[in-house]
C-alpha positions in Angstrom: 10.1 22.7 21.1 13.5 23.5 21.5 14.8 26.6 23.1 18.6 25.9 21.7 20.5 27.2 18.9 20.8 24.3 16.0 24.0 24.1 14.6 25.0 21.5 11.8 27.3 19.7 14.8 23.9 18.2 15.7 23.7 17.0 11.9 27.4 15.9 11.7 27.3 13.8 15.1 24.9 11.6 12.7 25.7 11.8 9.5 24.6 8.1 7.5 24.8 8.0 3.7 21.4 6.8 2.6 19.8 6.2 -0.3 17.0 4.2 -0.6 16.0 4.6 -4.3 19.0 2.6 -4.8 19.4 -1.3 -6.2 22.2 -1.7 -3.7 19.9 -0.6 -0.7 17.1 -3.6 -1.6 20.2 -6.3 -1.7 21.8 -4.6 1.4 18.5 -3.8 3.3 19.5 -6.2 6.2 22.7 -4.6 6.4 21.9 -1.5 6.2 19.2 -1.5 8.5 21.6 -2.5 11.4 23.9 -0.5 10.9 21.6 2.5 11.2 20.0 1.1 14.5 23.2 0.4 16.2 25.0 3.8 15.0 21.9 6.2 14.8 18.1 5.1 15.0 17.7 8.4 14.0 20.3 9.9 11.6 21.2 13.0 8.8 21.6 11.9 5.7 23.4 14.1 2.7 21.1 13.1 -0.2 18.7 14.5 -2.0 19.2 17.9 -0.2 19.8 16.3 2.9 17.0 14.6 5.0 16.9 12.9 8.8 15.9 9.0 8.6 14.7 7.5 11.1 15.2 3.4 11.7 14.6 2.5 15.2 11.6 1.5 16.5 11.2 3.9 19.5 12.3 6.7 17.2 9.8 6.0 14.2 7.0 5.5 17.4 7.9 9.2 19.0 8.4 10.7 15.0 5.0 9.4 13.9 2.9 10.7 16.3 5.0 14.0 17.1 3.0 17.5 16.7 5.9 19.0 15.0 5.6 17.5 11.8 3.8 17.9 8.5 2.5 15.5 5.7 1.2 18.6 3.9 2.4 19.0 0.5 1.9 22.7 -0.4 2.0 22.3 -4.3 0.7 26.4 -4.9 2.8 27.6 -2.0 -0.2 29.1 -0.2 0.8 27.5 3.2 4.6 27.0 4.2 5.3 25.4 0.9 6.1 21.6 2.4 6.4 19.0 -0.4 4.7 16.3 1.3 5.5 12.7 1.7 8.1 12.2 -1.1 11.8 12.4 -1.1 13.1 13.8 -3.1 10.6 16.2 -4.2 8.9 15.5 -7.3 7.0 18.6 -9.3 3.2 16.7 -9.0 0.9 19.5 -9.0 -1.7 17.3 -7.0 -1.4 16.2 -3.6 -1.5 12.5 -3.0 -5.1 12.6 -1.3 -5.2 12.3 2.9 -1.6 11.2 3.1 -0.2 14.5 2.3 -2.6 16.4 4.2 -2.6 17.8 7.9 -5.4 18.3 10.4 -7.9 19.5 10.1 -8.3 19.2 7.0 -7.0 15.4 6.9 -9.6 14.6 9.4 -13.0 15.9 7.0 -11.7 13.7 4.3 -10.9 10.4 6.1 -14.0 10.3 7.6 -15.6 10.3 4.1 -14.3 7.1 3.4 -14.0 5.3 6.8 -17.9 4.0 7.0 -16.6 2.2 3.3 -13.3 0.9 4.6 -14.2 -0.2 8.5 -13.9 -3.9 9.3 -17.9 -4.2 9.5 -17.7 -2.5 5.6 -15.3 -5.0 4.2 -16.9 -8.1 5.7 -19.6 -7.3 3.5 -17.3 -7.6 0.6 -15.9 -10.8 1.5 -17.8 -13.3 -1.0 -17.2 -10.9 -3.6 -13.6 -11.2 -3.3 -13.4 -14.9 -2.8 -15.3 -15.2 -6.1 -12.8 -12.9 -7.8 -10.0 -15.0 -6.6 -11.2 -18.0 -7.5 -12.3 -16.8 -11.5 -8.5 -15.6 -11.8 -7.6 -19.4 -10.8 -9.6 -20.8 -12.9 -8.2 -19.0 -15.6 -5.2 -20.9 -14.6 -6.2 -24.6 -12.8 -5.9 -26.7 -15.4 -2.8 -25.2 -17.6 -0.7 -25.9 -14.3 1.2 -22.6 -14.9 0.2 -19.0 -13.1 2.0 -16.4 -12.8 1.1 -15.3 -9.6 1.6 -11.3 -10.2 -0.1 -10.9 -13.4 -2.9 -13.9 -13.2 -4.1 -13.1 -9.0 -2.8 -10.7 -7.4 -2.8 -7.8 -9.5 -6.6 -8.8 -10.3 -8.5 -9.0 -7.1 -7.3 -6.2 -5.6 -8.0 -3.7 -9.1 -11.1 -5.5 -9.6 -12.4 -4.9 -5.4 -10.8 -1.5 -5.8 -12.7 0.0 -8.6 -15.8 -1.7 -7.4 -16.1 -0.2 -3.8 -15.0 3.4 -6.1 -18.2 2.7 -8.6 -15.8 2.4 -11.6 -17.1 -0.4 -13.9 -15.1 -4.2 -13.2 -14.6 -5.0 -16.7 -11.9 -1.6 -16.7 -9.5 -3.0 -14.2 -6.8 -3.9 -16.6 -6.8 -0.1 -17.9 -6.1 0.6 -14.3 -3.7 -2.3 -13.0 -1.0 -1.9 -15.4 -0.4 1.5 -15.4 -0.6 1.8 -11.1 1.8 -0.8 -11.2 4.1 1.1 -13.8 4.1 4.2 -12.5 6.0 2.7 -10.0 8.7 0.8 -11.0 9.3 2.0 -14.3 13.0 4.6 -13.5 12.0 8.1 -15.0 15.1 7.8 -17.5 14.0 4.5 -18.6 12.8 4.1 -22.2 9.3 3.3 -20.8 8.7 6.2 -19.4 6.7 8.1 -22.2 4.9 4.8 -22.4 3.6 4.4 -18.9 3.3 8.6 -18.3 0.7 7.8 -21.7 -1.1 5.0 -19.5 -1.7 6.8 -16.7 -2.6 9.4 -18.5 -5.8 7.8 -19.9 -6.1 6.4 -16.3 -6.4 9.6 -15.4 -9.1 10.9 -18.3 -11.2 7.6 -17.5 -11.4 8.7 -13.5 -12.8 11.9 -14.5 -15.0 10.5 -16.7 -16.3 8.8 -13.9 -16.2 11.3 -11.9 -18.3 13.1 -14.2 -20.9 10.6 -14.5 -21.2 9.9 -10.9 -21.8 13.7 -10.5 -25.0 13.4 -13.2 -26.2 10.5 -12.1 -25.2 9.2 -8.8 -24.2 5.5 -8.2 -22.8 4.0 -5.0 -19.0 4.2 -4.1 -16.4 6.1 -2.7 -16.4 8.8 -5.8 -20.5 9.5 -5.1 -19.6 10.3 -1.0 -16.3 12.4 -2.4 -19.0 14.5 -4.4 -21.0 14.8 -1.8 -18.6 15.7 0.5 -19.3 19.5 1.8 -16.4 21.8 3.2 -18.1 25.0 5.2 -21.2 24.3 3.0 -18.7 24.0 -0.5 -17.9 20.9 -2.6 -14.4 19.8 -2.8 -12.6 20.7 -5.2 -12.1 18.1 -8.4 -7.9 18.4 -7.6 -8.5 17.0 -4.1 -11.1 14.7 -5.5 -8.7 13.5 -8.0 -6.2 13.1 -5.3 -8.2 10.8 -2.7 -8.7 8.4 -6.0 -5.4 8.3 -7.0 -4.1 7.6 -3.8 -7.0 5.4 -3.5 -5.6 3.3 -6.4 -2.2 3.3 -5.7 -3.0 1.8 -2.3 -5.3 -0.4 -2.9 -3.2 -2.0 -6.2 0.4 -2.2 -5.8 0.5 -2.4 -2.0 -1.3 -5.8 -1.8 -0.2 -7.0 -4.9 3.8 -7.0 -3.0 2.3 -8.1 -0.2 0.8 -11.7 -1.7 3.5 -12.0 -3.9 6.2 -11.9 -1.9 4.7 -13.9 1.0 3.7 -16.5 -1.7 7.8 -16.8 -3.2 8.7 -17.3 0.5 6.4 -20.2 1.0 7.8 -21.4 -2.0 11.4 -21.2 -1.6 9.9 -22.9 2.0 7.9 -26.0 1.4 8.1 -26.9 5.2 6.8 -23.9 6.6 4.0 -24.0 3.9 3.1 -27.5 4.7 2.7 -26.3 8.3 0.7 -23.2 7.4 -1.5 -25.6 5.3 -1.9 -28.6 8.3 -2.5 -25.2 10.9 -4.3 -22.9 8.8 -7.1 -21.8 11.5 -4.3 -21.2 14.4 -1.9 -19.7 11.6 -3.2 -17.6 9.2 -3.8 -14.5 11.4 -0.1 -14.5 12.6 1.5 -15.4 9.3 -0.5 -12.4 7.5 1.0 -10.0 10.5 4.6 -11.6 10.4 4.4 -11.3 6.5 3.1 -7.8 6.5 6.3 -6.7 9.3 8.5 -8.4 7.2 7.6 -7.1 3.9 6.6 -3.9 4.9 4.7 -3.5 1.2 4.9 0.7 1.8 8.4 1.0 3.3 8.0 4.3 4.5 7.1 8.0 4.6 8.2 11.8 4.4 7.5 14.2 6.4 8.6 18.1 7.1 8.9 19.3 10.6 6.8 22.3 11.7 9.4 24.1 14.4 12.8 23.7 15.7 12.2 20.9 18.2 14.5 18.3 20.2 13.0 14.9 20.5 15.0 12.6 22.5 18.7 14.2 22.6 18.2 15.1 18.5 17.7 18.7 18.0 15.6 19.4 14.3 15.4 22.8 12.7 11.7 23.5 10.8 11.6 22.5 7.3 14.1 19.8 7.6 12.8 17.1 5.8 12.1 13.8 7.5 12.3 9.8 6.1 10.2 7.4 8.9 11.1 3.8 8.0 8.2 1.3 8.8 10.6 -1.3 6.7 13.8 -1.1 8.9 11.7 -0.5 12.4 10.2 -3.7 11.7 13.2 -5.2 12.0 14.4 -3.7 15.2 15.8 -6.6 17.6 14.5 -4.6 20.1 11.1 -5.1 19.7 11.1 -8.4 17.9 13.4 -11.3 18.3 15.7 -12.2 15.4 14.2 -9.9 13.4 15.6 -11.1 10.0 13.6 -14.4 10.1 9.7 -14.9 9.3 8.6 -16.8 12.3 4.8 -17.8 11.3 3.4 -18.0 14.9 4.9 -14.7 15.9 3.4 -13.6 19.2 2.7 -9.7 20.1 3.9 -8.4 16.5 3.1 -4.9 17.1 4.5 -4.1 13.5 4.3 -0.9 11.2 3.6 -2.7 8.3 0.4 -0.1 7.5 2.4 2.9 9.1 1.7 4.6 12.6 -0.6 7.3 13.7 -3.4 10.0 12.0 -2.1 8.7 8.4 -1.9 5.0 9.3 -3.5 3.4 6.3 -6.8 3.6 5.8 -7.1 0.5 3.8 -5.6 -1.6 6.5 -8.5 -4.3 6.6 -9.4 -4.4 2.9 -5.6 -5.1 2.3 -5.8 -8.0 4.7 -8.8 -9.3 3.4 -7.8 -9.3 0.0 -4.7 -11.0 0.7 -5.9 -14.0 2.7 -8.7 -14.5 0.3 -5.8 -15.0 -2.5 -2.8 -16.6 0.0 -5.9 -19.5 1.5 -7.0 -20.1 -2.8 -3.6 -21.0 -3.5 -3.2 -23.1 -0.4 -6.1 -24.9 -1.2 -5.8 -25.5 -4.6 -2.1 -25.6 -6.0 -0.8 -26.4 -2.6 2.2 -27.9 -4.5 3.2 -24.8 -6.4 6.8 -24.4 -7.2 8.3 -20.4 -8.1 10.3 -19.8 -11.2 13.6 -18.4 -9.9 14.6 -17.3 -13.2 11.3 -15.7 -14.5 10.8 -14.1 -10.9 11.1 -10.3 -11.1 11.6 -7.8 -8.1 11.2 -4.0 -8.5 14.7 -2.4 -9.2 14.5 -0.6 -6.2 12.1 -0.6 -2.9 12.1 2.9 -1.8 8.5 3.3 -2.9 7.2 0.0 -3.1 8.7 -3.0 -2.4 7.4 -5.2 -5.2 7.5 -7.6 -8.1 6.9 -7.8 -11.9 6.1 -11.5 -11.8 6.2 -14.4 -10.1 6.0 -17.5 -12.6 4.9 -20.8 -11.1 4.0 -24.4 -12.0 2.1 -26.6 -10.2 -0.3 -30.1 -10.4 -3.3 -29.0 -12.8 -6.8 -29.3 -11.2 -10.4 -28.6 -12.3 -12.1 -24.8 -12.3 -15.1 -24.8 -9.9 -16.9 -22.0 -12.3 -16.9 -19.6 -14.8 -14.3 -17.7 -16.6 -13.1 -14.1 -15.5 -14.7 -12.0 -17.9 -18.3 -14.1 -17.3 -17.3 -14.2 -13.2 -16.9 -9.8 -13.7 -19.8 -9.3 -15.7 -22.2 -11.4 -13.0 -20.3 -9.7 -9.9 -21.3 -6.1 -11.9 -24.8 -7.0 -12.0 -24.8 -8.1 -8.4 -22.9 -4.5 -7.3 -25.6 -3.1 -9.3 -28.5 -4.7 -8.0 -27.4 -5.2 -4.7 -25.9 -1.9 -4.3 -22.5 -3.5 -2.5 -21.0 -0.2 -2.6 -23.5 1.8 -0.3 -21.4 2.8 2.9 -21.7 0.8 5.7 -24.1 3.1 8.2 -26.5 2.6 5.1 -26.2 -0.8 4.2 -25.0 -3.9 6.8 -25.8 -7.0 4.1 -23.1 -9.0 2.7 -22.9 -10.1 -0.9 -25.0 -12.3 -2.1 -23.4 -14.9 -4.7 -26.6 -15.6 -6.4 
């Protein structure tokens, strides 16, 4: 802690205009970015109320795992009243599940979910999601046109999602669309009542499931939420509703950027492609972590600090608000070597690309999964794709997401090795059912069957 008096001098000696919910901060990321390294790794910015951001890699390492800062959003101001992980503040009377929670609390709910999330538990999951992938190209093979958004990967990972929740396949749809929407749909923007309507019935159908579960339980992530005791009490349906949203949002949008952009980059480089094709075994481990640095899918977090504190020659007064920036530490030169290119064979890529410390994310190795599953289909078959320039559609703006709308592409037409999506969900839903796939794993150790 700091035993000095703060004065705004310590604010003014690094004052950087930032705003990342911006259009001109997604073309002038690069820019940006090094600027804010070479002037401040760690600066005060005027906007929204004024907040600290921190860039650098060594200052987003000591921020992340300092014991002076909160993720806790206080939303009935029974605490310190923090507004968790978003800035600016937004008036969401939920909190966003374990990311805007502090120990101990944070602790009781993430180990809920871990024994469904562990590498061991996803493993299991593995021929699921390869059959998932390859029913959505199917849907596609022979037309030689995909849009890789809407037709993969905003499927696989709704469709996985829901099933390792205990939500029903065949409602992924009612789910994708309006996780995706939420965010990158402005709040002025004439769709706004449209998609605030979709998630709205998101929302109903969770309960509903929630309510179901509760009568009659069924594997998943919602059943072990239910059962979860606190000092002998359930938790309570907010907190409940919380962990699923958050749940959803991470396990949709995130991984949906991800694939996308990594699969608009092999495009726009047929080389490198090629060579990930011819070295796939050596490759694919490396390219998946260089894709995830550069990317960053989550670009970065809030937080609130806790006391008045100096940390490394910056002195910070409690309840400043703080940005950390897994996007721009990825691209510190100091830690990796020309920072600004993807380098496929990457060696000791120590990245942020799933954030840093008790709130790294928890879906780290699903996310990976999910996305090599969907990045070796296309490899395999429509190695010869070509993206639409003109039909491609990026977010607006990355300061939540860094994603896209679609993705258009065109390739040679081939055969589909099975069934339809609708018939490929309805079989998967018998074999969840049967098979009970969404047990955690202390209870069950068997991988999916594909029978």
């Amino acid at each position: 802690m700091s035993d000095g008096i703060i004065t705004d001098s310590d604010r003014d000696d690094k004052s950087y205009h930032f705003d990342r919910h911006t259009p001109d901060y997604r073309f002038q990321f690069e820019k940006i970015t090094e600027e804010l390294q070479q002037r401040c790794p760690v600066a005060w910015s005027d906007t929204y109320g004024g907040h600290w951001v921190a860039s650098g890699s060594d200052a987003v390492f000591e921020l992340a795992r300092c014991p002076y800062i909160s993720n806790d959003h206080d939303v009935n101001n029974e605490r310190r009243g923090y507004q968790g992980i978003t800035i600016p503040a937004k008036p969401i009377p939920i909190r966003a599940g374990i990311l805007e929670m502090d120990p101990p609390e944070h602790r009781v709910y993430r180990n809920v979910l871990n024994p469904y999330l562990s590498p061991a538990a996803v493993k299991r999951w593995e021929p699921f999601i390869d059959e998932v992938v390859r029913a959505s190209i199917d849907e596609k093979i022979e037309d030689g046109r995909i849009d890789f958004v809407d037709d993969l990967a905003n499927i696989t990972p709704a469709v996985i999602t829901l099933a390792m929740l205990g939500i029903p396949l065949t409602k992924w749809s009612l789910y994708s669309e309006p996780a995706h929407a939420l965010v990158y749909t402005p709040e002025d923007s004439p769709e706004a009542p449209k998609v605030r309507e979709q998630n709205m019935q998101m929302a109903m159908d969770l309960l509903a499931n929630v309510a179901e579960i509760r009568q009659a339980p069924r594997p998943g992530m919602i059943n072990a939420l239910i059962e979860l005791r606190i000092d002998g009490e359930p938790a309570p349906d907010i907190e409940i509703l919380g962990m699923l949203t958050l749940l959803i949002g991470g396990g949709f949008d995130t991984t949906t950027a991800l694939t996308a952009h990594s699969l608009e980059w092999l495009g726009q480089n047929p080389n490198q492609r090629q060579h990930l094709i011819d070295e796939r075994d050596a490759l694919l481990d490396s390219a998946t972590e260089e894709f995830l640095r550069f990317y960053t899918p989550a670009p970065g977090d809030g937080r609130t600090f806790t006391e008045d504190v100096e940390i490394n020659g910056t002195r910070f007064r409690e309840g400043e608000r703080l940005y950390i920036s897994w996007a721009m530490a990825n691209r510190d030169p100091a830690v990796f070597p020309e920072p600004n290119k993807i380098i496929l064979d990457r060696k000791g890529n120590r990245h942020f690309g799933f954030g840093l410390g008790i709130h790294r994310c928890i879906g780290s190795n699903l996310g990976r999964t999910v996305f090599k599953s969907m990045l070796n289909a296309v490899l395999d078959r429509m190695p010869d794709y070509r993206c639409d320039p003109e039909g491609t559609t990026h977010y607006e703006t990355i300061g939540v997401i860094q994603g896209m709308r679609h993705l258009p592409a065109t390739f040679t037409p081939g055969r589909p090795l099975g069934p339809g999506l609708d018939e490929t969900l309805y079989k998967l839903q018998k074999i969840c059912d049967e098979q009970e796939l969404a047990r955690p794993i202390t209870e069950s150790k068997e991988s999916a069957r594909m029978e």
